[in-house]
C-alpha positions as CSV (number, residue, x, y, z in Angstrom):
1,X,12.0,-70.4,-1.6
2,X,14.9,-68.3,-1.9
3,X,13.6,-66.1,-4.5
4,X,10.5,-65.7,-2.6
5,X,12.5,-64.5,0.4
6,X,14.3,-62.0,-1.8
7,X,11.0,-60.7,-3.4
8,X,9.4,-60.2,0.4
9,X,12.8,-58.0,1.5
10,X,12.9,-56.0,-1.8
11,X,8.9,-55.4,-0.9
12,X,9.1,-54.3,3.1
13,X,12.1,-52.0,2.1
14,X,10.2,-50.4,-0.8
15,X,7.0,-49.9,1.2
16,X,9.5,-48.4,3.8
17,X,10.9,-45.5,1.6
18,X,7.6,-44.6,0.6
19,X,6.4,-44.2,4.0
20,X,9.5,-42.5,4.9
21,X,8.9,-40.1,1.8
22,X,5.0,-39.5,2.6
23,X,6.0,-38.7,6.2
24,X,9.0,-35.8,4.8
25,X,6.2,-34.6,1.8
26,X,3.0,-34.2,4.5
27,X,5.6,-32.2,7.0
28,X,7.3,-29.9,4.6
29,X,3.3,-29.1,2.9
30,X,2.1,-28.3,6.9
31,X,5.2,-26.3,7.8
32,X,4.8,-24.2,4.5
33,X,0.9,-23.9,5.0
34,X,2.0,-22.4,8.5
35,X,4.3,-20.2,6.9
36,X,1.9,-18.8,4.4
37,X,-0.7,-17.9,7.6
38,X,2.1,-16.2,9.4
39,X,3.2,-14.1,5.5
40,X,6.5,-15.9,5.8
41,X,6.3,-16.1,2.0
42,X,9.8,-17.3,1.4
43,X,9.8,-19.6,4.3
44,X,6.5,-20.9,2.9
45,X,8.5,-21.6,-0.9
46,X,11.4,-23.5,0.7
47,X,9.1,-25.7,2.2
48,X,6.7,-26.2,-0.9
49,X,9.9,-27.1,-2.8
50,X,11.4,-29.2,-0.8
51,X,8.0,-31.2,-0.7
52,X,7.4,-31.0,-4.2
53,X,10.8,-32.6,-4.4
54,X,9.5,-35.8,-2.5
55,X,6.4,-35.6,-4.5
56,X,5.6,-34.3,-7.7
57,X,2.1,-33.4,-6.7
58,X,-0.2,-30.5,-8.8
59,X,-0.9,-28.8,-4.7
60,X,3.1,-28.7,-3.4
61,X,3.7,-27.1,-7.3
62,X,0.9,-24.8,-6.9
63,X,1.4,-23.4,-3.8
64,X,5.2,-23.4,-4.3
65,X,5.0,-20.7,-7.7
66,X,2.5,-18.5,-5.7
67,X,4.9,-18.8,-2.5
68,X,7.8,-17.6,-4.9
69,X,6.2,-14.9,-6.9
70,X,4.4,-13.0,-3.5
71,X,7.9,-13.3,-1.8
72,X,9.4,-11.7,-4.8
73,X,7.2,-8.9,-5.0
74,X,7.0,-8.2,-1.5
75,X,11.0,-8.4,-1.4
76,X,10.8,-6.1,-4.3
77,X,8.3,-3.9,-2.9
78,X,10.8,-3.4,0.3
79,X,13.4,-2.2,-2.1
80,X,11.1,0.1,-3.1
81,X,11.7,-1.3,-6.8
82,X,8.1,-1.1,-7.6
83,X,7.9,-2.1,-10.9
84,X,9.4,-5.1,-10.5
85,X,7.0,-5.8,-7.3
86,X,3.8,-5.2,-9.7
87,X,5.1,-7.6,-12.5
88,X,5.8,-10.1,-9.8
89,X,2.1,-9.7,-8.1
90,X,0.4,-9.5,-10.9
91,X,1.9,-13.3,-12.0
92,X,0.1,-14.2,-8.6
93,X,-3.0,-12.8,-9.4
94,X,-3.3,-14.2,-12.7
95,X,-2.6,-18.0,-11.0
96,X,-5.4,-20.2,-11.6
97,X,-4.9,-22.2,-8.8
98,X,-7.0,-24.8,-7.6
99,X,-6.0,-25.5,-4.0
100,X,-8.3,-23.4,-1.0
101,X,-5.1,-22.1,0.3
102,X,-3.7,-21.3,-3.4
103,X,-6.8,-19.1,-3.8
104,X,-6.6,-17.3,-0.3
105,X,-2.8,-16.5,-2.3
106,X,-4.8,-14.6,-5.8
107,X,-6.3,-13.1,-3.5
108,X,-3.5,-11.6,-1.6
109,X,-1.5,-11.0,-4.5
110,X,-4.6,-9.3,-6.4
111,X,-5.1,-6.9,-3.0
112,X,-0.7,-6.3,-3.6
113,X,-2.0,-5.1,-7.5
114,X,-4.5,-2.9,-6.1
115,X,-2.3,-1.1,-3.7
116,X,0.5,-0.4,-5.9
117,X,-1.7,0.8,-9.1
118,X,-3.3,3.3,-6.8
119,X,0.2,4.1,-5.2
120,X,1.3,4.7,-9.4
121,X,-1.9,6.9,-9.6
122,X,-1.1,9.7,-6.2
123,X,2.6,10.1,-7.8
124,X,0.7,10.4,-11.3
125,X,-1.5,13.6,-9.7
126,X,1.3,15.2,-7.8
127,X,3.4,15.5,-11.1
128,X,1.2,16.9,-12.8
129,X,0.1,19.2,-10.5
130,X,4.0,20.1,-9.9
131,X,4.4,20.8,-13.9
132,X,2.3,23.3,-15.0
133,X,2.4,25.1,-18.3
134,X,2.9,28.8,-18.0
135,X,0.2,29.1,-19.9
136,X,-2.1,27.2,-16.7
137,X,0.1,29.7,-14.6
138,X,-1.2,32.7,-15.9
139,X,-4.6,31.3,-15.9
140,X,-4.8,30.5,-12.3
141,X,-3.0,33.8,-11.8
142,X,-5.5,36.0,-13.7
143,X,-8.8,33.7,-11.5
144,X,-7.2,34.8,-8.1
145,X,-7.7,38.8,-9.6
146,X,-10.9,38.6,-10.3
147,X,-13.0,42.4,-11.8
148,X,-16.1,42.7,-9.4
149,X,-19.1,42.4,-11.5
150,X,-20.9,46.0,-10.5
151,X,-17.5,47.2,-11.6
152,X,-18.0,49.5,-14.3
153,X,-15.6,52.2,-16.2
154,X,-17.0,55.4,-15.8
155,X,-18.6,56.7,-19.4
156,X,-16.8,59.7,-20.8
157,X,-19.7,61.8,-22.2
158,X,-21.0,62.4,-18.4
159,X,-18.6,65.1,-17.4
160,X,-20.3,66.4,-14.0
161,X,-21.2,62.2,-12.8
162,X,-17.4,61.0,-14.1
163,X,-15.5,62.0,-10.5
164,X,-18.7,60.2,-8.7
165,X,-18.6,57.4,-11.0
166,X,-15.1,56.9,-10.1
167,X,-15.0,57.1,-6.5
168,X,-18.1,55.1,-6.1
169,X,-16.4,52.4,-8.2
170,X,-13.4,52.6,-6.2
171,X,-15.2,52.3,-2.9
172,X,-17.0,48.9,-4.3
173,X,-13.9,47.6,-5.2
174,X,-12.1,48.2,-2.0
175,X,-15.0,47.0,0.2
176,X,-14.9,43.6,-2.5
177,X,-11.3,43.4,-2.1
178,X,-11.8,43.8,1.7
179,X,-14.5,41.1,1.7
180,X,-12.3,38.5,-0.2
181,X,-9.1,39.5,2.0
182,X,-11.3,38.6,5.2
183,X,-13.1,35.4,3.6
184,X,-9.6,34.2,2.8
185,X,-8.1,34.7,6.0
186,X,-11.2,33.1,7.6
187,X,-10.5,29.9,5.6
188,X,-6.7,30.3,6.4
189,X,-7.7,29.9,9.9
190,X,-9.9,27.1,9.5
191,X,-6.9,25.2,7.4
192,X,-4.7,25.7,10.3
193,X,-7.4,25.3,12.9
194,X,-8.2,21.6,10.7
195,X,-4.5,21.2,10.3
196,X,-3.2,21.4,14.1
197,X,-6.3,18.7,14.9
198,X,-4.4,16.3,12.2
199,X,-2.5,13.3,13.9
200,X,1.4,13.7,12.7
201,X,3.0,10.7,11.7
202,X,4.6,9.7,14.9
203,X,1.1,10.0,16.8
204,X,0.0,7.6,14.2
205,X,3.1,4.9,14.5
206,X,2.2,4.9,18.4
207,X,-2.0,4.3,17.6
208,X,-0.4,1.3,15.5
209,X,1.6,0.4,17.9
210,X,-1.4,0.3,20.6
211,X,-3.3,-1.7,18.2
212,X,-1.2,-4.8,17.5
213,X,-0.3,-4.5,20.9
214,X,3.3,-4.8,20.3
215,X,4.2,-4.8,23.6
216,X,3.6,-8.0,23.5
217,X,5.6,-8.6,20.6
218,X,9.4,-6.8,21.0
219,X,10.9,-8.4,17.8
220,X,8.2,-6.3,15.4
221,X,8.6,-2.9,14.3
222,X,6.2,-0.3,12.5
223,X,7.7,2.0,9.7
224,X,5.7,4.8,8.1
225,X,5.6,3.5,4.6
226,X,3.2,6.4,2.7
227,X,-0.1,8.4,2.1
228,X,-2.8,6.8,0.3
229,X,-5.3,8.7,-2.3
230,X,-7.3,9.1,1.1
231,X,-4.5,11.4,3.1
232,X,-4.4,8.4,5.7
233,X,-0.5,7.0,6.7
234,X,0.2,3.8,5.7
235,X,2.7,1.8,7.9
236,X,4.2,-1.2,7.6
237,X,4.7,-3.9,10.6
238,X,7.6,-6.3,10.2
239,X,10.6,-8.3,11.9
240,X,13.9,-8.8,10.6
241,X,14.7,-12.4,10.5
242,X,18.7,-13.0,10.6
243,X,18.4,-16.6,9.3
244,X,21.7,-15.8,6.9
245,X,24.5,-13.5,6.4
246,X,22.3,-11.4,4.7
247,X,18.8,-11.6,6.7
248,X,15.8,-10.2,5.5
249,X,12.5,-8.5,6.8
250,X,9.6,-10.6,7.3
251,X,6.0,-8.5,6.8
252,X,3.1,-9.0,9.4
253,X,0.8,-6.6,8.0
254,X,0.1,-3.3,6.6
255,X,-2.2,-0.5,8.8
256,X,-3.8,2.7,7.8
257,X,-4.4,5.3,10.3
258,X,-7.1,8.4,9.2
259,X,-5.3,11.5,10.8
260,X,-8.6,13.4,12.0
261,X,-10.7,10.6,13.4
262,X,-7.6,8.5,14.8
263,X,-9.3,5.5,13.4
264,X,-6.8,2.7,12.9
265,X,-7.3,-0.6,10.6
266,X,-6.2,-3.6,9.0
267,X,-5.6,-2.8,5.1
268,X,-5.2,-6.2,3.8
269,X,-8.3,-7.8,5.5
């Protein structure tokens, strides 16, 4: 009787941890799942952890790594250490996770890859146009002087046509070199009429601004982040969360703006 007694306590208190452990796994997987829709990456991998620590599951592992490797790029990307960022995203995007969520993740992290190669490619174009041979120098030189076609050097055996020759020659070329001085200042004007109708960047940071409505939301900020292949500004809306000594910057989103229509949108959706 005794032993049965002992075997029925051992029992209820067992079947009390575990329910006490299911109940600290389920909450740590919902608050990380929260973090995760609000980009809280590193919020989302302490709480993936700490459930994974009640229960070895394949989902709480899963979403854990993908928390930790888009928190680390992202934290990278911040410190403008961009390498580091795209060896950290690309992990992410080469998960093959299994869980809905885990997917949604790729996905994000795969859209990170994206941004950055294309990021690698505008600061590929702009040194090379910034280090030109002097052989291309000369080249591009010698197309801006470009010999009218009808241009012709007067022959020498026509004595009595040579001084007609001449000035009829040098009358086409002034009028051509007339014609290409007011073509160029025609499109000069057009550049700068084009140019003053282009949003600046602090016209664009207030569109932004408009658009998430941040009025209604004090603790964000919006910071100009960079051009994309396109010309449009890229900014990025954050809020510093002081959760430590250190604190850190939580990212809500990233928006592009198109300087000449004023359109304003959502790059990561």
């Amino acid at each position: 009787m005794r032993k049965r007694v002992t075997a029925l306590v051992v029992l209820t208190f067992l079947l009390m941890v575990a329910g006490c452990t299911s109940r600290e796994y389920d909450a740590n997987m919902d608050l990380g799942k929260e973090q995760v829709q609000e980009e809280n990456y590193l919020e989302a991998y302490d709480a993936f952890a700490l459930a994974y620590k009640d229960q070895e599951t394949d989902e709480a592992k899963e979403l854990m790594e993908l928390s930790k490797y888009l928190a680390d790029g992202i934290s990278h990307y911040e410190e403008k250490d961009f390498e580091a960022a795209l060896t950290a995203f690309e992990k992410g995007a080469g998960y093959e996770a299994k869980t809905k969520l885990g997917k949604k993740m790729v996905k994000i992290a795969d859209e990170w890859v994206t941004k950055i190669d294309h990021m690698n490619e505008d600061s590929s174009d702009v040194v090379e146009e910034e280090t030109l041979s002097p052989e291309e120098e000369a080249a591009l030189e010698e197309q801006n002087i470009e010999v009218p076609a009808d241009v012709k050097e007067p022959e020498k055996s026509d004595v009595n046509t040579e001084p007609k020759r001449t000035e009829t020659d040098s009358n086409s070329s002034d009028s051509s070199n007339s014609s290409s001085a007011d073509v160029s200042k025609e499109q000069n004007q057009n550049q700068n009429k084009e140019d003053s109708k282009k949003l600046t960047v602090q016209e664009a940071e207030q569109l932004v601004k408009d658009f998430i409505e941040i009025e209604d939301y004090p603790y964000l900020r919006v910071q100009y982040d960079h051009d994309d292949e396109k010309g449009d500004y890229i900014f990025q809306v954050f809020e510093s969360v002081e959760d430590n000594e250190y604190g850190h910057t939580a990212t809500w989103g990233w928006y592009g703006v198109n300087p000449k229509t004023k359109e304003v949108y959502d790059i990561m959706q």
